[in-house]
C-alpha positions as CSV (number, residue, x, y, z in Angstrom):
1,X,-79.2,60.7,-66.6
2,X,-76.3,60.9,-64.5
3,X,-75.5,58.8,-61.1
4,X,-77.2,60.4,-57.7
5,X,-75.6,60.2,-54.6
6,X,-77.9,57.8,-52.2
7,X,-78.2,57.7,-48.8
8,X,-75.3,55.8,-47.3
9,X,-77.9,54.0,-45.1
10,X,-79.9,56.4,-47.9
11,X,-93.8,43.0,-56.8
12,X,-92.8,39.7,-59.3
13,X,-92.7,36.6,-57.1
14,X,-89.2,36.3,-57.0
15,X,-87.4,32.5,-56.5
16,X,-85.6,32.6,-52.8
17,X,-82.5,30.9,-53.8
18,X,-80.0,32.3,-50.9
19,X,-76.4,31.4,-49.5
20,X,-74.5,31.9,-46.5
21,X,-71.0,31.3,-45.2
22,X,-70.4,30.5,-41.5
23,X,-69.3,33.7,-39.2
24,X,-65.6,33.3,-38.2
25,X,-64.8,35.0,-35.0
26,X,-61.3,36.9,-34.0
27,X,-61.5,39.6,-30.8
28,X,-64.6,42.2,-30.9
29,X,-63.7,45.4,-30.3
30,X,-65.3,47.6,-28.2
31,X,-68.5,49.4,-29.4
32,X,-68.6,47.3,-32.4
33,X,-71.5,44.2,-31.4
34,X,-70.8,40.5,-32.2
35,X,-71.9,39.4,-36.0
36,X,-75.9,38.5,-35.6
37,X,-76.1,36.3,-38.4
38,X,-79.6,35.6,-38.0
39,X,-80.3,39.5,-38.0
40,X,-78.0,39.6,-41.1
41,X,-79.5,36.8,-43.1
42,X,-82.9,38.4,-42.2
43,X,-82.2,42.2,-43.8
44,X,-81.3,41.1,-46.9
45,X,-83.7,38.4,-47.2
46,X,-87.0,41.0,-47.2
47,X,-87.0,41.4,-50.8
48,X,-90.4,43.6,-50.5
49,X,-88.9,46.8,-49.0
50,X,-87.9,47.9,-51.3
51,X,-88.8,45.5,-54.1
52,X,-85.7,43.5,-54.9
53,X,-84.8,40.7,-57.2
54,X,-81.7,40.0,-55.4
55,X,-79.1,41.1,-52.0
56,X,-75.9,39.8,-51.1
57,X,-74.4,41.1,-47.8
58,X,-70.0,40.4,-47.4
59,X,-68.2,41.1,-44.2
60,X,-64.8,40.7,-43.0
61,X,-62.7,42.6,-40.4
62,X,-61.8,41.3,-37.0
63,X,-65.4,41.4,-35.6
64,X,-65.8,38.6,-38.3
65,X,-66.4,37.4,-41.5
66,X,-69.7,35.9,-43.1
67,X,-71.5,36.7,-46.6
68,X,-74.9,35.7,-47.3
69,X,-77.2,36.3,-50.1
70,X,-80.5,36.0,-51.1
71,X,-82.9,36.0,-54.0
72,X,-81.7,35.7,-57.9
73,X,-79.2,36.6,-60.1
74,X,-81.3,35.8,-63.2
75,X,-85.2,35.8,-63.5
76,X,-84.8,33.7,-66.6
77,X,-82.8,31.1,-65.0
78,X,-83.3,31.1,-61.2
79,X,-79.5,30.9,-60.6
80,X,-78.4,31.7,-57.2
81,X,-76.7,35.3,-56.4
82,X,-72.5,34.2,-55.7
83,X,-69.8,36.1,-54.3
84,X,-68.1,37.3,-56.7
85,X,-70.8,38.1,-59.5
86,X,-70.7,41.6,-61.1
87,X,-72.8,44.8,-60.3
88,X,-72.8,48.1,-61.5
89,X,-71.0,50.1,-58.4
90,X,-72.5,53.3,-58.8
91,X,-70.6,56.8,-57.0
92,X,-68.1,54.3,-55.5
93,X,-66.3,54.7,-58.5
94,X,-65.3,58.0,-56.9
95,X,-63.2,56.4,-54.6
96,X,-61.0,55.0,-57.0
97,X,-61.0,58.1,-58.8
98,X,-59.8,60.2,-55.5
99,X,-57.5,57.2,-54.6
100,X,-55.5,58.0,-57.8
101,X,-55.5,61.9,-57.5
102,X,-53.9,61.6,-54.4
103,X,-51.4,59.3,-55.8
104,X,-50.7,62.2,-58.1
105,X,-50.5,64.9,-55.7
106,X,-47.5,61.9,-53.8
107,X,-45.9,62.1,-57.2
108,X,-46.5,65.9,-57.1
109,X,-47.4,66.1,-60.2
110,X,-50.5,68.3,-58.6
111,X,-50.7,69.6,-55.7
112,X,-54.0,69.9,-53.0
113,X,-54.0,73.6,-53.3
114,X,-53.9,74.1,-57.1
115,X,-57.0,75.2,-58.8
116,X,-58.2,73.4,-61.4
117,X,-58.2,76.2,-64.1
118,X,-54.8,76.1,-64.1
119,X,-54.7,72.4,-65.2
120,X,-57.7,72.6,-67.1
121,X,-57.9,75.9,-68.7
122,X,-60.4,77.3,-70.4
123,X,-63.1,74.3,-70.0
124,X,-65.4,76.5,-67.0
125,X,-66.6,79.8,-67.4
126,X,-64.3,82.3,-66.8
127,X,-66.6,84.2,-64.1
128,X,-66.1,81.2,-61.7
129,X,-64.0,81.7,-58.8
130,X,-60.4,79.4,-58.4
131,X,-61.2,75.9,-57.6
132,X,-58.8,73.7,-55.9
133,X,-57.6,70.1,-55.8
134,X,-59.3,69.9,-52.6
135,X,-62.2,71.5,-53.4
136,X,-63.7,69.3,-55.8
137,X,-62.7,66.3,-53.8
138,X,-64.7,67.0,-50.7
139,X,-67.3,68.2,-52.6
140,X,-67.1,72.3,-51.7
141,X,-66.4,73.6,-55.0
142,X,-69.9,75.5,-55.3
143,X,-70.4,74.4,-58.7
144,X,-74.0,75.0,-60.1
145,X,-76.1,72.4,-61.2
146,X,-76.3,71.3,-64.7
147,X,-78.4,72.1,-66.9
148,X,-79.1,70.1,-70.4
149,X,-79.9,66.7,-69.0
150,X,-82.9,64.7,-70.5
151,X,-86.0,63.8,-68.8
152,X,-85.9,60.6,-67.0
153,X,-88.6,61.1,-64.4
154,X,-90.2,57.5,-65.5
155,X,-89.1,54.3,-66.1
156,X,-90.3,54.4,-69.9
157,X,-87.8,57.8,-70.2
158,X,-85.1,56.1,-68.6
159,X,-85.2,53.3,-71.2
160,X,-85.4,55.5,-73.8
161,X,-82.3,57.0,-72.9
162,X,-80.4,54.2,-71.7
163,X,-78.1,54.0,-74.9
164,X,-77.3,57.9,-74.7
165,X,-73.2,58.7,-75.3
166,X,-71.7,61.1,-73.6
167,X,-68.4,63.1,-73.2
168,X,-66.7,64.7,-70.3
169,X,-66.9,67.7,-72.1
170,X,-70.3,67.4,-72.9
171,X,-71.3,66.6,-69.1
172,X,-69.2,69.9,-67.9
173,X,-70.8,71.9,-70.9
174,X,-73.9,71.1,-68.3
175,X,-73.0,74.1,-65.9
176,X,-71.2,76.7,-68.2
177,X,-74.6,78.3,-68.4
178,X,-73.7,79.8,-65.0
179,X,-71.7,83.0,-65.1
180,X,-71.1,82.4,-61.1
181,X,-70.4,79.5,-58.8
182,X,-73.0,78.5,-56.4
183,X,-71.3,79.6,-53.7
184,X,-67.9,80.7,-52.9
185,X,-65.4,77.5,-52.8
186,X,-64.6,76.1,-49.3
187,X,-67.4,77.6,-47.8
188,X,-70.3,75.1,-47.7
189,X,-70.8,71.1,-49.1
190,X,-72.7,69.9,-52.2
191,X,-72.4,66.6,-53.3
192,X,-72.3,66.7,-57.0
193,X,-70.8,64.1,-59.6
194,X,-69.3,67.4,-61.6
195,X,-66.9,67.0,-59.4
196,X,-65.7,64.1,-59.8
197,X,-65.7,64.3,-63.8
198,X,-63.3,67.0,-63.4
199,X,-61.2,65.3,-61.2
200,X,-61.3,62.1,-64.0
201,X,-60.0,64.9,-66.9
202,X,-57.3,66.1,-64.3
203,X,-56.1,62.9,-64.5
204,X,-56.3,62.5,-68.1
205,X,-54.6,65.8,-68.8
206,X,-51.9,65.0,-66.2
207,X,-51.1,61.5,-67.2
208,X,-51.4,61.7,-71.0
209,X,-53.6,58.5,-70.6
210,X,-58.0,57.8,-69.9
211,X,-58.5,58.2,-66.2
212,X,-59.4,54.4,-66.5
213,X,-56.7,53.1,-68.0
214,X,-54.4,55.0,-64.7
215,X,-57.0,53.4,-62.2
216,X,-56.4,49.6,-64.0
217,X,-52.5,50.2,-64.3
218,X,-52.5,52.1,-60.4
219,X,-55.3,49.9,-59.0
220,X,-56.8,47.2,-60.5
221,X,-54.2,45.2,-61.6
222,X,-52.0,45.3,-59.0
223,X,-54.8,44.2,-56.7
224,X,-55.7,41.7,-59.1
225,X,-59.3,42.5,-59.2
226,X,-60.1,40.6,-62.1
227,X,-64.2,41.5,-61.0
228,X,-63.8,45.6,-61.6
229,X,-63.6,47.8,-64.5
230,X,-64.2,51.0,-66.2
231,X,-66.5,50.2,-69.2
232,X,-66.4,53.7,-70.8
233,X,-69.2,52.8,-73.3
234,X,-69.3,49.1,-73.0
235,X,-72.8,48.5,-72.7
236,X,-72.5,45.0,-71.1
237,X,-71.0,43.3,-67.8
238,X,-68.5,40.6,-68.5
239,X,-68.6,37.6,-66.7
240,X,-70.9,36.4,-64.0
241,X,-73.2,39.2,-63.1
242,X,-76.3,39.7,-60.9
243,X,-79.4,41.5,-63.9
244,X,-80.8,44.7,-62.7
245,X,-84.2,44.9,-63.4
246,X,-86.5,48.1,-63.5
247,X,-90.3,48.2,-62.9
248,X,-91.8,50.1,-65.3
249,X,-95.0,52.1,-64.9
250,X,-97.7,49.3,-65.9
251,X,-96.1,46.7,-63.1
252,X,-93.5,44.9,-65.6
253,X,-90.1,44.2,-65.1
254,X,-87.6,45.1,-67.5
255,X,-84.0,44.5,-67.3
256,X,-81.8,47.1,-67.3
257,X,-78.7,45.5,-67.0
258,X,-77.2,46.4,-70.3
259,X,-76.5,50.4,-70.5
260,X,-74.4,52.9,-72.0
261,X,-73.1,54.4,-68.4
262,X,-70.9,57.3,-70.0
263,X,-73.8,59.8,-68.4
264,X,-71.6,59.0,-65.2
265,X,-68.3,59.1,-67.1
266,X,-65.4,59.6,-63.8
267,X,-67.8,59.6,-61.3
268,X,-70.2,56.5,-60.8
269,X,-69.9,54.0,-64.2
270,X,-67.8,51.3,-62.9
271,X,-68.5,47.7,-62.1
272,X,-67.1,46.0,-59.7
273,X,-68.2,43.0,-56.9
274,X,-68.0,42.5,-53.1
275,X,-64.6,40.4,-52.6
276,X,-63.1,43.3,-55.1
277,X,-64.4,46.3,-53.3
278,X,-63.6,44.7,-49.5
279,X,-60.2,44.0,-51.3
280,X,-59.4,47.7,-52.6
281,X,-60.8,49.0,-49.4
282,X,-58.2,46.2,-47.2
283,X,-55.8,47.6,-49.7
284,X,-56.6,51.5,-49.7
285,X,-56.8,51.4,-45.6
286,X,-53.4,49.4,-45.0
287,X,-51.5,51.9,-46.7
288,X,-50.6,49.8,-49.6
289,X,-51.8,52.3,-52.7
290,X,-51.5,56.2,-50.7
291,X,-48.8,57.3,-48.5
292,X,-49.6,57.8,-44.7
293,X,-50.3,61.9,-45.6
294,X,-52.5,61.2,-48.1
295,X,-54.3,58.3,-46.6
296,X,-55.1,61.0,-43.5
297,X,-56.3,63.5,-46.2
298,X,-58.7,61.0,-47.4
299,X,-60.6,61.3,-43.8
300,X,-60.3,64.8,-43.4
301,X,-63.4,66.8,-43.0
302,X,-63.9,70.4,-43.8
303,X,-63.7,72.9,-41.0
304,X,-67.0,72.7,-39.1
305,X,-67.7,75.9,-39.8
306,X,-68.9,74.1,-43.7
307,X,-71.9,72.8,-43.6
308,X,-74.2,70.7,-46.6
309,X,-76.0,73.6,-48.1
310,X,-79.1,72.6,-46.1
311,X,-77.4,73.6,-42.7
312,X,-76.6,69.8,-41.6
313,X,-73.6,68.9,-40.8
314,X,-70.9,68.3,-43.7
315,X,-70.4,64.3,-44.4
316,X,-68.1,64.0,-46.7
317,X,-64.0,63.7,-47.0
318,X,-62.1,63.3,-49.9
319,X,-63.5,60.6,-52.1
320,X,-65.6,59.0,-48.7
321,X,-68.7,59.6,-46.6
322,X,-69.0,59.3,-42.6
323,X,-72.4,58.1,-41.1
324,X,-72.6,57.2,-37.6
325,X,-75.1,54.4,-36.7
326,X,-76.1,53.2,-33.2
327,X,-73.5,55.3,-31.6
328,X,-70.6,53.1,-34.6
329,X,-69.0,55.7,-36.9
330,X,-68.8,54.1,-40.2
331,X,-66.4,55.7,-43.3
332,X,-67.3,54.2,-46.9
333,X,-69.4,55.4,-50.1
334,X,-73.0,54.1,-51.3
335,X,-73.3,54.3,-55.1
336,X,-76.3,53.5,-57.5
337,X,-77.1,52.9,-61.3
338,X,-80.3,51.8,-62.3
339,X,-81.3,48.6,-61.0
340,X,-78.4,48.5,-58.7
341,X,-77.4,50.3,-55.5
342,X,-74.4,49.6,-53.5
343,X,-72.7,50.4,-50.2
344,X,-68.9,50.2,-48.3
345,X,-68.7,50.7,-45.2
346,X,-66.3,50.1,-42.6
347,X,-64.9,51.4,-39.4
348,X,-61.8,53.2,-39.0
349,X,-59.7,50.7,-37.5
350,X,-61.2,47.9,-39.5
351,X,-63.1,46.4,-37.1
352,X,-65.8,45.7,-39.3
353,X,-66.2,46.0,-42.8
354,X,-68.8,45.2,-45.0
355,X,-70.3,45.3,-48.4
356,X,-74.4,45.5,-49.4
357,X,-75.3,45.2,-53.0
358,X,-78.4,44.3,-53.8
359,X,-80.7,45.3,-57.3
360,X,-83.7,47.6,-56.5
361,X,-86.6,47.8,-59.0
362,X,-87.4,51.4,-58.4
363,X,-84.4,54.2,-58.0
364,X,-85.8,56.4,-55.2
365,X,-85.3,56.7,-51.8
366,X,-87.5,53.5,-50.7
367,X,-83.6,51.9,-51.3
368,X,-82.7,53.3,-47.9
369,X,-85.6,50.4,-46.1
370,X,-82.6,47.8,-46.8
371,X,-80.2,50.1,-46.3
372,X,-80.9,50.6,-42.5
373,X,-82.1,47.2,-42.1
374,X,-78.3,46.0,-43.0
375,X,-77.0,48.5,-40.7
376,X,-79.2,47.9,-37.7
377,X,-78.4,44.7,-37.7
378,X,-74.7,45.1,-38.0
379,X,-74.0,47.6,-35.8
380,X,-77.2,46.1,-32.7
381,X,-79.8,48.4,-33.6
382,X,-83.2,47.9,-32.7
383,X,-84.7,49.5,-35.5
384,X,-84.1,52.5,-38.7
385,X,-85.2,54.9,-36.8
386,X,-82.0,54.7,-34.6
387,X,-79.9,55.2,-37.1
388,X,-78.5,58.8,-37.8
């Protein structure tokens, strides 16, 4: 089934059982508008677009502070959504994953410019062209698509195949039907979680150790975020958790909480929950886990000459994603399971930085109506169709 990679600002009658925190206020920066906490409160209370069973919104940075939520954690028992309860994070497991390469390549123990092969030899076909470090970071590798996933195209198939167990190497045997890449490496920008796998076994094969055991010794731990993990095949969430629910084709609701999320094995199966993620991203940001060189590298874009594959302009860096919304440039990564969908974002010099998570009953692009609603109303906007 695999994770997808969402727009970054990509019914049951439901209880509304919501909570909010007062806005603290240090010095707003220039472009960034004052906290609207009526505006905020508002987006993520609209449970209907998209159908929702729950939306919690956290902020901090020196525009502010504030967190609100709305809607349930549980159907079964009403209880409110809290700061604090678990989610499934999605594709922002990649930027743990890239925060720990680049720890590797300050150890040099790897460098930027080495191509994977050499680390990992023999695992893609041998036709394919050298792919570097850097390459499958930002997501120019020109890996194919893979082949050999089952059918999920409706909600009965996706609970069919919820259980499914995976291995890395089953997931890359996905594109070793191709005798060629894509395209030549560097040259153009596809998002694809293949990358990201890769990365994870780089780690492995360079450590000695599973990629999440080096993310909770690098990471977690010394963050303390008790909240986040790398389940591998663990099927449950431990600890207070907001249910994910899917609406299945007769108008039920199923939940879809407990999965087996090694289909996204290094590149979207963590769980996590706001106050961890705006904690790691505090962390990652101040300089505290990557050297200032590294950090940079994290925000470097290809040339401009690489475009997505479409012709539009390339978005992502190593491990992040830039989106620019009412005329405020916003770094960060959205990430999605079923029945969850999350989003960081913050601004460069930390003016503002936020978390949305919220639990969507259908996994398409109707996600994006709360999306832009959040980030109209953080960043002033009038409506979605001024953001960009």
């Amino acid at each position: 089934m695999g994770t997808t990679a969402g727009a970054l600002l990509a019914t049951a009658a439901i209880p509304d059982a919501r909570a909010a925190t007062p806005v603290s206020r240090g010095p707003r920066p220039a472009g960034v508008p004052p906290l609207d906490t009526a505006a905020l409160q508002a987006a993520i209370d609209d449970l209907e677009h998209p159908p929702t069973t729950a939306a919690q919104l956290h902020i901090a940075g020196s525009a502010g502070h504030w967190y609100g939520s709305s809607g349930v954690a549980d159907l079964d028992s009403g209880r409110p959504v809290r700061a604090g309860d678990q989610v499934r994070i999605g594709s922002i497991t990649k930027m743990f994953v890239a925060t720990v390469v680049l720890q590797l390549v300050a150890e040099d123990r790897v460098r930027l410019d080495t191509p994977v092969q050499r680390v990992l030899p023999r695992l893609l076909p041998a036709g394919f062209a050298p792919i570097t470090v850097t390459q499958l970071l930002n997501h120019t590798s020109g890996l194919p698509h893979g082949r050999g996933w089952p059918e999920v195209t409706t909600p009965e198939q996706v609970f069919e195949h919820r259980f499914d167990r995976w291995t890395p190497e089953r997931i890359v045997d996905t594109v070793r039907y191709a005798t060629e890449l894509a395209y030549e490496p560097g040259t153009r920008q596809e998002y694809l979680g293949i990358n990201y796998v890769l990365l994870a076994l780089l780690i492995e094969r360079l450590t000695g150790r599973p990629y999440g055991e080096e993310i909770a010794a690098r990471i977690l731990r010394p963050l303390r975020l008790h909240d986040t993990s790398v389940p591998g095949h663990r099927r449950t969430l431990r600890g207070p958790q907001v249910r994910g629910y899917l609406r299945m084709s007769d108008g039920r609701l199923r939940d879809i909480t407990e999965i087996d999320p090694s289909d996204a094995w290094g590149e979207g199966e963590m769980i996590s929950s706001t106050p961890d993620l705006l904690r790691f991203q505090r962390a990652l940001c101040s300089g505290r886990l990557l050297p200032g060189r590294l950090l940079r590298e994290m925000f470097r874009m290809p040339p401009p000459e690489v475009t997505m594959v479409d012709g539009s302009p390339a978005r992502y860096s190593s491990g992040l994603q830039t989106i620019t919304i009412n005329g405020v440039r916003f770094w960060g990564k959205s990430g999605e399971q079923y029945g969850y969908c999350s989003v960081l974002l913050f601004t460069e010099r930390q003016e503002l930085r936020a978390v949305l998570s919220f639990t969507p009953q259908r996994r398409d692009r109707t996600q994006e109506q709360m999306q832009l609603r959040v980030a109209n109303a953080l960043t002033g906007g009038a409506d979605a169709g001024s953001a960009r």
